[in-house]
C-alpha positions as CSV (number, residue, x, y, z in Angstrom):
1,X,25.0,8.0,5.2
2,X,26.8,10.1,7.8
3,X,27.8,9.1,11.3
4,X,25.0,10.8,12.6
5,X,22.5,8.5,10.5
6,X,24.8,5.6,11.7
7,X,24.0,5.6,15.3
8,X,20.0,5.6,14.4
9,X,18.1,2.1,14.9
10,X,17.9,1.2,11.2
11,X,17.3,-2.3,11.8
12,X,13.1,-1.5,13.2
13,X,12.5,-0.1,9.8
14,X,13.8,-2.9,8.3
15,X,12.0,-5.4,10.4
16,X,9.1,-3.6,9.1
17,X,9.4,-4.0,5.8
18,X,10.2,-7.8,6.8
19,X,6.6,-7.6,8.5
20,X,5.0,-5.6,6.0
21,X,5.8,-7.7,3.3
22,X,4.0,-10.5,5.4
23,X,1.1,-8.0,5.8
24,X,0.8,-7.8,2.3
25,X,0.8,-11.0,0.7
26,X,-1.8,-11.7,3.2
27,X,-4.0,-9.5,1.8
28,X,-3.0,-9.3,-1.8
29,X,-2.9,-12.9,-2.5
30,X,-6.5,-12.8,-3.7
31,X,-5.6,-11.0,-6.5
32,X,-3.1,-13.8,-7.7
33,X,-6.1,-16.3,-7.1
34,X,-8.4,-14.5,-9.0
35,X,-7.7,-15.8,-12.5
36,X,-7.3,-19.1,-10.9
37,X,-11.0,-18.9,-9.4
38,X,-12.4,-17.7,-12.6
39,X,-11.1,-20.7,-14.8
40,X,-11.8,-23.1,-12.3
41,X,-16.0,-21.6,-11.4
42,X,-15.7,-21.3,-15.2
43,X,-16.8,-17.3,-14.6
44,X,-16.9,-15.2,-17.5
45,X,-14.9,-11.7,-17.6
46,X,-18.1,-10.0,-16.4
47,X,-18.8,-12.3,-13.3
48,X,-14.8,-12.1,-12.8
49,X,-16.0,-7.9,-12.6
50,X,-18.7,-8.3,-10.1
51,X,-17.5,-11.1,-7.9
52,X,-13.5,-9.9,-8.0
53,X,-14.7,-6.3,-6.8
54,X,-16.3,-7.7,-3.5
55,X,-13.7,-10.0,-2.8
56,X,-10.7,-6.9,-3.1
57,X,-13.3,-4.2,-1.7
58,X,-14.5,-6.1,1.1
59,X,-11.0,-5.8,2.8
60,X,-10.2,-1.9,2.3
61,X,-13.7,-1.3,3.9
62,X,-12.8,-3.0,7.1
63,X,-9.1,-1.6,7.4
64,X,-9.8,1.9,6.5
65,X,-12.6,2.6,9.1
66,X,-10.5,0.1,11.9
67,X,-7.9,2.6,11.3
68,X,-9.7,5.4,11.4
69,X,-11.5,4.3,14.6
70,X,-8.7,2.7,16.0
71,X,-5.1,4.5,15.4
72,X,-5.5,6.2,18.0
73,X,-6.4,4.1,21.0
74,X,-3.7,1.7,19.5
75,X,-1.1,4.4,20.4
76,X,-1.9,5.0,23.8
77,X,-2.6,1.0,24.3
78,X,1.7,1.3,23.0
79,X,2.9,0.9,19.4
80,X,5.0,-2.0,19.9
81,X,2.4,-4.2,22.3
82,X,-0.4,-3.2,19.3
83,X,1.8,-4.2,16.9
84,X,1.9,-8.1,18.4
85,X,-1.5,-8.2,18.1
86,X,-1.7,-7.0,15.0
87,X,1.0,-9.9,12.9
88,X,-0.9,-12.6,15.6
89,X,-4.3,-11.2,13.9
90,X,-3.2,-11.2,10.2
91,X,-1.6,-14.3,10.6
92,X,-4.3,-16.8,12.4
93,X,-6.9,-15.4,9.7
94,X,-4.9,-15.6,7.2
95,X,-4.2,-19.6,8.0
96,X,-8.2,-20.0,8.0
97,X,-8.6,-18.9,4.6
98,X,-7.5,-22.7,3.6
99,X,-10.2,-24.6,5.4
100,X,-12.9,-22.2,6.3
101,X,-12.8,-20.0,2.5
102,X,-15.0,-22.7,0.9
103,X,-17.4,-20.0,-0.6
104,X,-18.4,-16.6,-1.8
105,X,-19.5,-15.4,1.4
106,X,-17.1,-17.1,3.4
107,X,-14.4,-15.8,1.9
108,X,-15.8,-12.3,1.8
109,X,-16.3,-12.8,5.4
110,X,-12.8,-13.1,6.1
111,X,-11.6,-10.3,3.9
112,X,-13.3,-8.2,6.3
113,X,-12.1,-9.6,9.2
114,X,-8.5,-9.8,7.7
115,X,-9.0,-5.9,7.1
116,X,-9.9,-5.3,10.9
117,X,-6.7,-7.5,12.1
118,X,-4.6,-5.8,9.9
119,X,-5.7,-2.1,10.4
120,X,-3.2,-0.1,12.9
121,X,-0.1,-1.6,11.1
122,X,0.7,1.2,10.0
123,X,-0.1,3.8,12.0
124,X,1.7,1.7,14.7
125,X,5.0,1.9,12.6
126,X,4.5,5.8,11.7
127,X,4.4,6.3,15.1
128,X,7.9,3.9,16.2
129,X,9.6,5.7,13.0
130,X,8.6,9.3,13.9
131,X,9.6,8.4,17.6
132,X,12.8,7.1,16.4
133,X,13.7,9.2,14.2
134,X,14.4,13.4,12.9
135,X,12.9,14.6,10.4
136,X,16.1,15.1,8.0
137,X,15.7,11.3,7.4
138,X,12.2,10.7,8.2
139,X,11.4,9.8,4.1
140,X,14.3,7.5,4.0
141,X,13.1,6.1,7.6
142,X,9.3,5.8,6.7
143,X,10.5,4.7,2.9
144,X,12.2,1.8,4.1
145,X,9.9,0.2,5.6
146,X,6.6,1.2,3.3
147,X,8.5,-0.4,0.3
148,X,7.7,-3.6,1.8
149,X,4.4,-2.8,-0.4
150,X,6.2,-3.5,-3.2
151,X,8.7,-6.0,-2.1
152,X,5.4,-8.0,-1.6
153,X,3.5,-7.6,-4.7
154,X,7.5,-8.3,-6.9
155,X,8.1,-11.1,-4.3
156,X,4.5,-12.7,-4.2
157,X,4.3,-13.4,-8.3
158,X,7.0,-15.7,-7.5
159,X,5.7,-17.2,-4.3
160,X,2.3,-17.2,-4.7
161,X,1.6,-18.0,-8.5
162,X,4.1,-21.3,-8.3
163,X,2.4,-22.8,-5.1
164,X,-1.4,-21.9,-6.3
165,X,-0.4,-23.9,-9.4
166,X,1.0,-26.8,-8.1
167,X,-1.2,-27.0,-4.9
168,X,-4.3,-24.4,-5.2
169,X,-5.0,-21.3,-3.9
170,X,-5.9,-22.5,-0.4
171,X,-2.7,-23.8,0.7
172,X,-0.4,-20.0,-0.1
173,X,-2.7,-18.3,2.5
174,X,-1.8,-20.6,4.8
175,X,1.7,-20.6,4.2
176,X,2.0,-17.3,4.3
177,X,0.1,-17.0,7.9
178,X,2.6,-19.2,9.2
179,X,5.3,-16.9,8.1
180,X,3.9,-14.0,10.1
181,X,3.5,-16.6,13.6
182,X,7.8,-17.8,12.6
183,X,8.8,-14.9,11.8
184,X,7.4,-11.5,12.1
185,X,6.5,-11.9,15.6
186,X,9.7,-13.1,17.2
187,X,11.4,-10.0,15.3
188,X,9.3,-7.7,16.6
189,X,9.0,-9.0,20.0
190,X,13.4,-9.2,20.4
191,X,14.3,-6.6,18.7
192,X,11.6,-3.5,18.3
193,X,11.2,-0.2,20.7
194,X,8.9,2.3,20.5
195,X,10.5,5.1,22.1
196,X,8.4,5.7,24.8
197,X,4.4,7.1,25.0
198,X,4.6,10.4,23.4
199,X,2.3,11.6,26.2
200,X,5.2,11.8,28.8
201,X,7.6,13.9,26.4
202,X,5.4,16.3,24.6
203,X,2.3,18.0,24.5
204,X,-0.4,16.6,23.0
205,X,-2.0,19.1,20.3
206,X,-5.6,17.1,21.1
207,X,-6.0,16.1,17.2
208,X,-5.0,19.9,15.5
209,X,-3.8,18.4,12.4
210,X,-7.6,18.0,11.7
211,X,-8.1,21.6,11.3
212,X,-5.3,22.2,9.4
213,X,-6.7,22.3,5.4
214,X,-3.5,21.2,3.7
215,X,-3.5,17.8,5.9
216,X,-7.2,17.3,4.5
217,X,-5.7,17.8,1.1
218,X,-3.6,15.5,0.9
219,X,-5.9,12.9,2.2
220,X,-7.8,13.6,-0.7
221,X,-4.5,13.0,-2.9
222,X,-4.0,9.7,-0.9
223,X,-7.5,9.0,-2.1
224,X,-6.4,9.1,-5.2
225,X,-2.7,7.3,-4.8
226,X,-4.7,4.6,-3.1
227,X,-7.4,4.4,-6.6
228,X,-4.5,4.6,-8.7
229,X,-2.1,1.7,-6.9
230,X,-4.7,-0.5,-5.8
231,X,-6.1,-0.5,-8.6
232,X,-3.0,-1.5,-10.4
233,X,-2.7,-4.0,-7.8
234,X,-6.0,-5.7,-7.7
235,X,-6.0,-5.8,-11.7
236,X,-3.3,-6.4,-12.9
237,X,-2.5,-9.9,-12.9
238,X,-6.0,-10.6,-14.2
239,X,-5.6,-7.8,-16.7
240,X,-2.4,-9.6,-18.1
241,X,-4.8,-13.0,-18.0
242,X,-7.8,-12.3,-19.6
243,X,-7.0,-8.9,-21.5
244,X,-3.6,-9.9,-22.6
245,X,-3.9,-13.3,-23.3
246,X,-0.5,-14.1,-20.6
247,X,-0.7,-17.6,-19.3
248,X,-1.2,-17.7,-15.4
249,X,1.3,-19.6,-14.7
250,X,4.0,-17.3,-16.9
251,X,2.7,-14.4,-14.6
252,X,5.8,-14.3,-12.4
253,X,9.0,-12.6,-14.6
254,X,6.3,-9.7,-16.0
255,X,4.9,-9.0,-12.5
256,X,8.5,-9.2,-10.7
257,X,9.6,-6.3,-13.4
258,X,6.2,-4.2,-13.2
259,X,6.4,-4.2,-9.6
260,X,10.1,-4.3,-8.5
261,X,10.7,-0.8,-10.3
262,X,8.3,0.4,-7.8
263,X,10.8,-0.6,-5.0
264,X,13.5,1.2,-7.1
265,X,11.8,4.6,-7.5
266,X,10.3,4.5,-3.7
267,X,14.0,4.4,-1.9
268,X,15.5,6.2,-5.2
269,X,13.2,9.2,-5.0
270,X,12.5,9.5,-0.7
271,X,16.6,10.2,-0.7
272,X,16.0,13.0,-3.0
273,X,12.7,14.2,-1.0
274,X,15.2,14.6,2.0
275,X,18.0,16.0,0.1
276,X,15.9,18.2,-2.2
277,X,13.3,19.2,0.7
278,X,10.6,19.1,-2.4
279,X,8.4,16.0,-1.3
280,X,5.2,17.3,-3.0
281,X,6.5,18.3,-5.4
282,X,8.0,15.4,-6.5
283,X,5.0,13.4,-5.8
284,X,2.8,15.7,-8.4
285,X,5.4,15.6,-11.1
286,X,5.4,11.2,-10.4
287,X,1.7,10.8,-10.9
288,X,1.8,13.3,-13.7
289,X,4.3,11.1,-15.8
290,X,2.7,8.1,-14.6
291,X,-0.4,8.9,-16.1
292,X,1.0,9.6,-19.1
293,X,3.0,5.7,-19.4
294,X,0.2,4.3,-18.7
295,X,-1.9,5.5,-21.3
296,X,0.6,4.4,-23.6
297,X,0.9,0.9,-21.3
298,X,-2.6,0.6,-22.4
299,X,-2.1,0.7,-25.6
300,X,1.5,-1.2,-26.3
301,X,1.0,-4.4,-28.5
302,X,4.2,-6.3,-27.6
303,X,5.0,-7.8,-24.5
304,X,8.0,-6.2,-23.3
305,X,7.1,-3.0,-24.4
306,X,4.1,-3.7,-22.4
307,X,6.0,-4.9,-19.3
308,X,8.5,-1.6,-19.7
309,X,5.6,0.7,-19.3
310,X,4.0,-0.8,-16.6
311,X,7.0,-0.7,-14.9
312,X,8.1,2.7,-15.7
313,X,4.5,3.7,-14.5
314,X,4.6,2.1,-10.7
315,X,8.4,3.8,-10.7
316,X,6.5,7.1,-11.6
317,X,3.9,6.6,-9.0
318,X,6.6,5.7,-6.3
319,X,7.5,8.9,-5.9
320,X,4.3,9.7,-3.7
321,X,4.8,6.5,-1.6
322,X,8.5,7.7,-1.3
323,X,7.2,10.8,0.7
324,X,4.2,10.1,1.9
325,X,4.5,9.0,5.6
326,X,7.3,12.0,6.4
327,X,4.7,14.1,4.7
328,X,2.0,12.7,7.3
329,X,4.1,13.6,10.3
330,X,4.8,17.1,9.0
331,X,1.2,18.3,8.6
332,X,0.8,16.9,12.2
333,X,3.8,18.4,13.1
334,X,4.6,15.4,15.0
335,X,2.2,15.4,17.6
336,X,-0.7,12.3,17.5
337,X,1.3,10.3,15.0
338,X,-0.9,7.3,15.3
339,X,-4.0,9.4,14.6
340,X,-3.0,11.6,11.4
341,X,-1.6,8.6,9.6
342,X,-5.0,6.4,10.5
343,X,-7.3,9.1,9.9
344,X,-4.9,10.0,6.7
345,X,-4.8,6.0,5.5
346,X,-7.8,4.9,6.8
347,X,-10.0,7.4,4.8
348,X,-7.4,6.9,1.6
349,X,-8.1,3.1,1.9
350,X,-11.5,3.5,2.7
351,X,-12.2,5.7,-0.7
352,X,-9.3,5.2,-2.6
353,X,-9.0,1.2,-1.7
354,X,-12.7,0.3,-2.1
355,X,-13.2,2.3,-5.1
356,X,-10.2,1.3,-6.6
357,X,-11.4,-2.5,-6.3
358,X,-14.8,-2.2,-7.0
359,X,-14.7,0.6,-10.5
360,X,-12.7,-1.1,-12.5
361,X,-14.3,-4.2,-11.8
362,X,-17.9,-2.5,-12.4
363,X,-16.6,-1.6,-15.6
364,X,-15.4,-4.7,-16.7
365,X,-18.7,-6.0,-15.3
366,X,-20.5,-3.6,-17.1
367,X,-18.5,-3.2,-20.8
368,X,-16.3,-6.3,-21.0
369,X,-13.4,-4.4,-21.4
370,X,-10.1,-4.7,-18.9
371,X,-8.3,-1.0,-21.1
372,X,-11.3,1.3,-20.0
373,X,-10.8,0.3,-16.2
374,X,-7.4,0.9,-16.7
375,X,-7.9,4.4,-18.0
376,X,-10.3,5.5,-15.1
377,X,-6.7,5.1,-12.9
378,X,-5.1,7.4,-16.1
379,X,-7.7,9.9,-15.4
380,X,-7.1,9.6,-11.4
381,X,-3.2,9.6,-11.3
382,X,-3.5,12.8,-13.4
383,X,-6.1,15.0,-11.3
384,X,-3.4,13.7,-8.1
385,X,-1.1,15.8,-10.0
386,X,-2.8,18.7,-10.4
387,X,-3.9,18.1,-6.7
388,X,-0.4,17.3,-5.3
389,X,0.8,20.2,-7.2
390,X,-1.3,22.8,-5.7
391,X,-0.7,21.4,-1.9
392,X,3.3,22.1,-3.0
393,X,2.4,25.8,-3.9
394,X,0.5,26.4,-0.6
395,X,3.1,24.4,1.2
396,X,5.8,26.6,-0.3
397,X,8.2,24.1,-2.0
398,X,8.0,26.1,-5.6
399,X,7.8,29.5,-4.5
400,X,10.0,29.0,-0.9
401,X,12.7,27.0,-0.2
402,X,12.2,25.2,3.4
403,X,14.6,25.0,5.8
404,X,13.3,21.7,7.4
405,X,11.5,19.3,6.1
């Protein structure tokens, strides 16, 4: 790191990875109870299909079209005063999933309103780390605070899956609410700026990044990263469960490994996104090799060599979440931050997240079978290559060398 890279604020984007890790066991602790729920409703692997897909889908719907709907007036409202509402939002629902999720419909009811507190997360902290910071650094900036994804999934199999089996699912959502009130808020409120309203230092380009065809793009390839990973995510843990034959409460080590190599390849492979100036192009060569582990995940017989693939997979796939806010703020040139990145993750979440929940548990609904939803994500992490690939051809990275990222 040079001097230069010294004097930036690197504590805010680690605060919010502190806060997005919150964010995300909040919402991806249903996918730990699922098994859980299953064996104790006695539901077979088909109900598991139908009734897991609305309990995963029925958040993405809500925070894809808040973002989407709401990125924007967030921004002007001001990053950081959006952001308290946000963790206060996350956080109180997430606490009533103990007392008030005593059904189907309740719980589904929450999801969605979960979704809507949760929405302009991040499109708030695009906009703080694109204020903040130059774009020479922006993937390592925006990296270090969107691997919080995966410090959450790694970090929840050892949180969550111990305290749902000694105390029930209930009680980790609301211990995990309370950490958002103790301890995301007070670090945001003390120690975050937002570098001013973008409105008083620049010009406003009045939304052009939606007429620009290589931003719509790769939307459609965050469609796809967000099929691929949340259906990873989601599925998973049951996958090992039921598929597998892995006892629920052994979960922990094989998740940790799966999921902490995805922390490794995101901060691994955004410093050679800002070195090499090749972000796309990483990002189509990551989802083409994980496609290609996974298949073979699918079929591995032995447990490690099971738990290697899977990992070796989500480090593949990293390499699109490594670049993908930096990439964001490039095809919007800077200009309506909060905007691109909720239109860009609202509509990836909205597609990518829902479908990605509810396919591969209409296939299991439908066949039974945990491998063939895990090949629909194959089949979607390799057309993201071919995808991701051509955006790096019309963005110049193969033919062109840039000068700036």
């Amino acid at each position: 790191m040079t001097s230069f890279d010294k004097k930036l604020p690197w504590h805010i984007p680690l605060i919010f990875a502190l806060t997005f890790v919150i964010h995300y066991l909040d919402r991806n602790a249903i996918s730990f109870a699922l098994p859980q729920m299953a064996s104790e409703l006695h539901w077979s692997d088909q109900q598991l299909g139908q009734y897991g897909q609305y309990l995963l889908g029925a958040f993405f719907l809500t925070y894809g079209v808040s973002q989407v709907l709401l990125a924007g007036i967030a921004e002007r409202f001001g990053a950081k005063r959006s952001l308290v509402i946000v963790i206060l939002g996350f956080s109180c629902v997430s606490m009533a999933m103990g007392p008030l999720g005593g059904s189907l419909a309740a719980l589904i009811g929450l999801r969605l309103v979960l979704g809507l507190a949760e929405s302009v997360h991040v499109p708030m902290m695009g906009v703080i780390t694109a204020r903040l910071f130059p774009s020479e650094v922006r993937a390592r900036a925006n990296s270090t605070w969107n691997v919080g994804i995966v410090i959450a999934t790694a970090v929840g199999s050892l949180i969550t899956v111990p305290v749902m089996a000694a105390y029930g699912w209930r009680a980790s959502f609301v211990i995990i609410g309370a950490a958002g009130l103790i301890i995301a808020l007070p670090l945001v409120l003390i120690f975050v700026r937002d570098g001013g309203v973008a409105a008083k230092s620049q010009r406003r380009s009045e939304n052009k990044f939606r007429k620009n065809p290589d931003y719509w793009l790769y939307v459609f390839c965050g469609v796809l990263n967000a099929f691929c990973g949340f259906g990873i995510l989601g599925w998973l843990p049951t996958y090992f469960v039921r598929a597998k034959g892995i006892d629920f409460n052994a979960l922990g080590w094989p998740l940790t490994l799966v999921f902490s190599a995805g922390i490794v390849g995101t901060l691994a492979i955004a410093w050679l996104g800002d070195k090499w100036k090749r972000r796309v192009l990483l990002s189509s060569v990551g989802f083409a090799l994980a496609a290609l582990v996974l298949y073979q995940a699918i079929l591995a017989q032995s447990l490690n060599a099971m738990v290697a693939l899977f990992a070796l997979a989500v480090f593949c796939q990293s390499a699109f979440q490594a670049q993908e806010h930096a990439t964001v703020q490039k095809l919007a040139n800077d200009a309506d931050v909060g905007a691109a990145t909720g239109t860009y993750n609202g509509i990836s979440l909205i597609f990518g997240g829902v479908i990605g929940s509810v396919v591969p548990g209409a296939i299991v609904s439908a066949t039974g079978n945990f491998d063939s939803a895990l090949l629909a994500i194959v089949a979607a992490a390799a057309l993201a290559a071919v995808a991701m690939g051509l955006l790096s051809w019309r963005m110049r990275e193969i033919s062109h060398r840039e000068t700036r990222p």
